[in-house]
N, C-alpha and C positions, 0 to 999 in steps of 0.2 A: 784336649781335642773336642772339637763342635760335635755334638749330638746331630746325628743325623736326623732320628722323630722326636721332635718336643714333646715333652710332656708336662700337661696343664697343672697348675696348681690345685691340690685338693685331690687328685688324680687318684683312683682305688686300682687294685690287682689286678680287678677286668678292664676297665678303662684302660690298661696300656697293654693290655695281652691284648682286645680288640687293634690297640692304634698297631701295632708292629702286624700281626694278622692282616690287617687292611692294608698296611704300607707294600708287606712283602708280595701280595697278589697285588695292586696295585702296579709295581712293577717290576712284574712276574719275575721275582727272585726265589722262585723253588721249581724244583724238579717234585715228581709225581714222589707220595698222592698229595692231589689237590683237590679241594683248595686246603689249605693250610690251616684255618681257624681249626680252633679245639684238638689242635696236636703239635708235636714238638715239630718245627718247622724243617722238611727236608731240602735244608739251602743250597742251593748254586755250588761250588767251589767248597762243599763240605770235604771232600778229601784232601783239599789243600790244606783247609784249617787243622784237622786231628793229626796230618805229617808234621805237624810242630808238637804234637807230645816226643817225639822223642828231641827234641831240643834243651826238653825240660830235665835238668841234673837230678828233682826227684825221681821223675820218671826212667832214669838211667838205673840209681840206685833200689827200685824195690824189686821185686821178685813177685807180688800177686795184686795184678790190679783185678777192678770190678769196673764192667762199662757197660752200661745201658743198652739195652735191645733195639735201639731206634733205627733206622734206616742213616739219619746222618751221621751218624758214631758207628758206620761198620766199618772204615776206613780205620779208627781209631782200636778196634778190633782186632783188625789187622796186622798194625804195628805191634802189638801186642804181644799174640802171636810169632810174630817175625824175629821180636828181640826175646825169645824163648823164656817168655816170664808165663805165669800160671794166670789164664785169663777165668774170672768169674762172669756170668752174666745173670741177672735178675730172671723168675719166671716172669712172662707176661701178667700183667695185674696178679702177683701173688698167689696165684691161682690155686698152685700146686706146690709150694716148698716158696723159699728164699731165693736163692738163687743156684746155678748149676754151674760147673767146672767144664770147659773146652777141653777136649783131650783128642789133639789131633791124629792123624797116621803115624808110624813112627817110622822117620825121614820124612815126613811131609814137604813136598816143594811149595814155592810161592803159590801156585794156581791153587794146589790143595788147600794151603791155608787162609788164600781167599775165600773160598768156597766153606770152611769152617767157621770163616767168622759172618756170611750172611745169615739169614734168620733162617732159614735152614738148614744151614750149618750148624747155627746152637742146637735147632732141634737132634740132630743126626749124629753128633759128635761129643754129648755131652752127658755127664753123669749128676745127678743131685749130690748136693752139700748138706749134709745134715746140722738141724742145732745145736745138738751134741758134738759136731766135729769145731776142732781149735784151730779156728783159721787166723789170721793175723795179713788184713787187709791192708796196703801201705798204699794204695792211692787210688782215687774213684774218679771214673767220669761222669756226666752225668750231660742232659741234655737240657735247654732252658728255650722257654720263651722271651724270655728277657732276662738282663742281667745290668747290672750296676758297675761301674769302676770300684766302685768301693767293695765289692764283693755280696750283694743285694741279688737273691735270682727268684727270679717265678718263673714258674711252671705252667705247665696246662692247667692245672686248678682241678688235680685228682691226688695230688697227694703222697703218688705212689714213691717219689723221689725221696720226698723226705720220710716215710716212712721204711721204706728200705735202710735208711741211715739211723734210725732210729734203733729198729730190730736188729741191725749189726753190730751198737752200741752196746746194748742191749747182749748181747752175747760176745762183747768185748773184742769184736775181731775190727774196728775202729774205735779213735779216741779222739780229742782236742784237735791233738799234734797232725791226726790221717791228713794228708793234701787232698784236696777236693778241686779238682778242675771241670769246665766245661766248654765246648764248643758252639761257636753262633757265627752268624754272617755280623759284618758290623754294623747293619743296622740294629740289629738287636742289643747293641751293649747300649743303654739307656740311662737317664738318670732315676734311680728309686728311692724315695725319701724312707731313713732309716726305720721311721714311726711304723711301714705298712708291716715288718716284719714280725713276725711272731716267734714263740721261743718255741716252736717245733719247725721253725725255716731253717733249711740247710742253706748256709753259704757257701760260697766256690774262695780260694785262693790264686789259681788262676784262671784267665777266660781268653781261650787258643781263637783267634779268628784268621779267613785268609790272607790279613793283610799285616798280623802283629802278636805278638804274645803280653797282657797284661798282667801282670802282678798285681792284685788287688790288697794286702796288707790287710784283709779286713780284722777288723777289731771288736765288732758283733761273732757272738761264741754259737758254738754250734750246737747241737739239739745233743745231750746226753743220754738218750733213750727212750723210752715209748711214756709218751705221757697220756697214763692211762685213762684218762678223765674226758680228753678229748674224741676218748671211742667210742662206742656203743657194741648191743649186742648184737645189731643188723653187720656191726662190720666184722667183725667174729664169725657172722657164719659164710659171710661171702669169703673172707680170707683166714681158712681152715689151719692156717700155721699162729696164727695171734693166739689160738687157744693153746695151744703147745706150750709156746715162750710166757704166755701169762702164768698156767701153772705153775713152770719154772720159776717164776718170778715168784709167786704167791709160797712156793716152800719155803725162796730165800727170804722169807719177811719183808717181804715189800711191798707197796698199797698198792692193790691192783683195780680198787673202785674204781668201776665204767661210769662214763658221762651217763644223764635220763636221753630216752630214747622219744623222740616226741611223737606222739599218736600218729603212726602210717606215714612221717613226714620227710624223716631224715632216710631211712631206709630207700624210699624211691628217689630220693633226689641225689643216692652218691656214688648210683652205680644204674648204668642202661642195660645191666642183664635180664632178658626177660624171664619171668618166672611162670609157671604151670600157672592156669586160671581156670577157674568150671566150665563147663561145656557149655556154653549160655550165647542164644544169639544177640547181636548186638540193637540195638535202640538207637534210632534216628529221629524222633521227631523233633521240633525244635524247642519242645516246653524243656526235654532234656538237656540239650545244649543251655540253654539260658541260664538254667536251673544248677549248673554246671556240674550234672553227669555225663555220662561217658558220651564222649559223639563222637561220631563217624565221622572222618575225612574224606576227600576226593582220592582215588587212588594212588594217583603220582606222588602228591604230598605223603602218604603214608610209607610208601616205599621209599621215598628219599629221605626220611625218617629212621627208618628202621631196618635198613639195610638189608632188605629181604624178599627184592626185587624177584630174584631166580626162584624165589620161591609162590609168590603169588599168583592169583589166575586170574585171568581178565574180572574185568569190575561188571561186566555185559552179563546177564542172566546168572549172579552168584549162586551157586549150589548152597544149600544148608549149612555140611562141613568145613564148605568155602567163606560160610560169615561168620561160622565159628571160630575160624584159625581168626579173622579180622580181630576181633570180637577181641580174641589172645593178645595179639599184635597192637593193638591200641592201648589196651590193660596194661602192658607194658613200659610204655610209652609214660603210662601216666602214672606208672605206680602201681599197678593193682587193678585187679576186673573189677566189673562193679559191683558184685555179692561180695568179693572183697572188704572191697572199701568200705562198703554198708555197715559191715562187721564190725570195721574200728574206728567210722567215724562217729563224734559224736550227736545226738540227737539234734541240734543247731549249730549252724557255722555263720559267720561271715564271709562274704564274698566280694571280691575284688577285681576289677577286671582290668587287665592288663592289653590294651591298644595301641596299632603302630606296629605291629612285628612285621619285621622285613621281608620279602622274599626271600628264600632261601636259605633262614634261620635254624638251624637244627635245633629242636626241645633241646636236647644237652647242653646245649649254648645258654641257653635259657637258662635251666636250672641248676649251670654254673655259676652265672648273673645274679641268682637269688640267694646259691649259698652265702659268696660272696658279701653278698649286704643283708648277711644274717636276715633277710626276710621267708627264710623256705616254707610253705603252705603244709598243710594237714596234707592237701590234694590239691596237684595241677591238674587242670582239664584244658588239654591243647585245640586249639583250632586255627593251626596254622595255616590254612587255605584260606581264612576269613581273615589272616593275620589279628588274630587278638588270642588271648586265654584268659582264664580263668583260675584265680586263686582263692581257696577254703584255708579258713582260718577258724580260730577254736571260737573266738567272740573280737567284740567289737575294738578291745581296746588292742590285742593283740596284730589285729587288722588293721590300724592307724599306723601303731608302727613299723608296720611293712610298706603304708602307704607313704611313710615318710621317707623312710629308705631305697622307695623304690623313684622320688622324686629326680628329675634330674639323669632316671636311666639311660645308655644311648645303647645301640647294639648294630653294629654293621654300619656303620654312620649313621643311624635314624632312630631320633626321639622317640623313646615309647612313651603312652598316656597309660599313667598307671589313676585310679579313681573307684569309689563303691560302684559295685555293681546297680545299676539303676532297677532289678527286678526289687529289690529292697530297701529302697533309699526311704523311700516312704514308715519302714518300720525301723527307723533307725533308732526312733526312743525307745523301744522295747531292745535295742538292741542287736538283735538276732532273727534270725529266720529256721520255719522249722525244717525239717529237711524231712522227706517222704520215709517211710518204713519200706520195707521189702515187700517186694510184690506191690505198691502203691504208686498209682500215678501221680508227681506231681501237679496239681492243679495254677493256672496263672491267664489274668483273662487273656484275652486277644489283643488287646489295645497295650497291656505292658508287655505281651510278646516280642510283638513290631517292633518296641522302644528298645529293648533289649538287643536284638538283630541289628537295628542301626548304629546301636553304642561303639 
């Protein structure tokens, strides 16, 4: 069957989660929320697609499936539900435990059971699974941005899919043999060359759409459990249940050596939770922007940013407390306040400046772009409203190969100009630029201000 979005040769993970994002708003194939980018896409005729799980003879034969929290797999919830099998559903990002058990009314009719499998539902009707409990998972769903005939799926580019599969492995309640199914509109079934896969990708076996059910036969194996090298301790403390199953792991004599954590880098860039920052008012001038500390945005763009519109107060005559919370809210954004950051960056960076960002770009979009091509900075310093940013890097050579990486970027249909930052092009034989101490003003004349501003 003809692929509905081509995909270019050489194509990476983001490059086709963009193309299918852009296709599906293009023409307008989802239901709220929109728009689509940087989440599992809520399609058109998703409840036609998940009414074919039960067509599925595995799915006749298990007793406890696990189905993703997402809005388009509440249909598939449902069915679940209906054929009185024991449904699991994941916490949101891990949060708080693994996953929870459905335990609906007893007699529950269809409208009840509807209402159990919305996302209220899971909240109201459900009890936590413990790691210690022996569960025995016989088929998953799961939700993708794209997917391959051959059994090939990405995700949003957070991971959380395959590490749910991982952690279950991991506690033996999936194996090999588990069926892995997921649901997409058919634009999204894609072609993915085998190469982008990594050996923590979960593959699917079948891929339910509203027009067909695929068997994918794939022959790429599936992730055997937590491979601990790829973690850090930032992701430990955001996801309070990996320290549980590590210990676990670590009695059974198993290597539970974390990946290195890179100076302030990885930690901001794999999770938009905002974190407590010092009472500190924020800094606007433009030597800081350049300089690429913390700057202040126009309001609109921060609130569309950071989700936290209901919460902010007109940008007109900011009170104190009111540039404080900004102050917060930006720090977050980026990773970290700036006495933060101070703390753990090092004494000189390189700087990279990143040109070309689209309207309407969300940082996280961003800084899913860079995990992606393994280029993620020490520190992002956004300035979406100027459409450009700002990347810190440890020294010069480290900063080449982010500039290499980042060659060729597109983001929304639109080339970014990734290049050195021009405030230091000039000390490029030394390498490096110093970076101010606490409490010190950057210094920078006037004339490579401007230059900078214009870049």
């Amino acid at each position: 069957m003809e692929f509905v979005i081509k995909i270019n040769s050489g194509a990476s993970k983001w490059d086709i989660r963009q193309k299918v994002w852009d296709y599906i708003e293009e023409k307008n194939l989802a239901n709220f929320p929109r728009p689509v980018h940087n989440r599992i896409p809520n399609f058109k005729s998703a409840g036609q697609a998940c009414n074919r799980l039960s067509e599925l003879q595995e799915f006749k034969s298990s007793q406890t499936v696990k189905v993703n929290p997402d809005k388009p797999q509440q249909e598939a919830r449902f069915v679940t539900l209906e054929a009185q099998k024991t449904l699991l559903v994941p916490t949101p990002r891990l949060r708080t435990g693994l996953f929870n058990k459905i335990t609906p009314p007893q007699g529950a009719n269809k409208e009840q059971l509807r209402i159990c499998s919305s996302s209220q539902g899971v909240k109201d009707f459900s009890v936590p699974v413990d790691l210690d409990a022996k569960v025995k998972v016989d088929l998953v769903v799961v939700g993708s941005v794209a997917v391959s005939e051959k059994g090939c799926r990405i995700g949003k580019g957070e991971g959380f899919a395959d590490l749910e599969w991982a952690m279950m492995a991991s506690m033996g309640a999936v194996s090999e043999s588990t069926v892995v199914v997921t649901v997409v509109h058919d634009c999204q079934v894609v072609d993915i060359p085998d190469e982008l896969m990594g050996s923590h990708d979960l593959t699917v076996d079948y891929i339910l759409t509203p027009s067909r059910v695929i068997k994918t036969n794939c022959e790429l194996p599936k992730p055997h459990g937590i491979i601990w090298n790829k973690l850090d301790t930032e992701k430990l403390k955001k996801i309070p249940i990996l320290k549980k199953l590590r210990a676990l792991e670590e009695q059974a004599g198993k290597d539970v050596t974390l990946g290195a954590t890179p100076p302030a880098a990885e930690p901001t860039l794999q999770d938009d939770q905002p974190k407590r920052q010092p009472r500190r008012r924020p800094r606007r001038n433009t030597q800081q922007d350049t300089e690429g500390e913390t700057s202040q945005e126009s309001k609109p763009e921060k609130e569309t940013e950071t989700g936290q519109k209901a919460r902010q107060q007109p940008a007109r005559k900011e009170s104190r407390g009111s540039g404080r919370r900004a102050a917060r809210e930006q720090g977050s954004e980026e990773g970290g306040g700036e006495e933060v950051t101070r703390r753990k960056l090092p004494q000189t960076v390189t700087t990279v400046y990143l040109g070309g960002i689209p309207t309407g770009l969300r940082v996280s979009e961003l800084k899913a772009a860079l995990r992606e091509r393994k280029a993620a900075p020490l520190r992002l310093t956004w300035q979406g409203a100027q459409h450009r940013a700002f990347l810190d890097y440890t020294d010069p050579q480290v900063a080449d190969q982010a500039l290499e990486a980042l060659q060729g970027l597109c983001l929304n249909g639109q080339s970014l100009q990734a290049e050195l930052a021009k405030s230091q092009r000039g000390q490029r034989r030394s390498g490096q630029r110093q970076r101010p101490s606490a409490g010190q003003k950057p210094k920078m004349p006037q004339s490579e201000i401007t230059k900078e501003t214009e870049n």
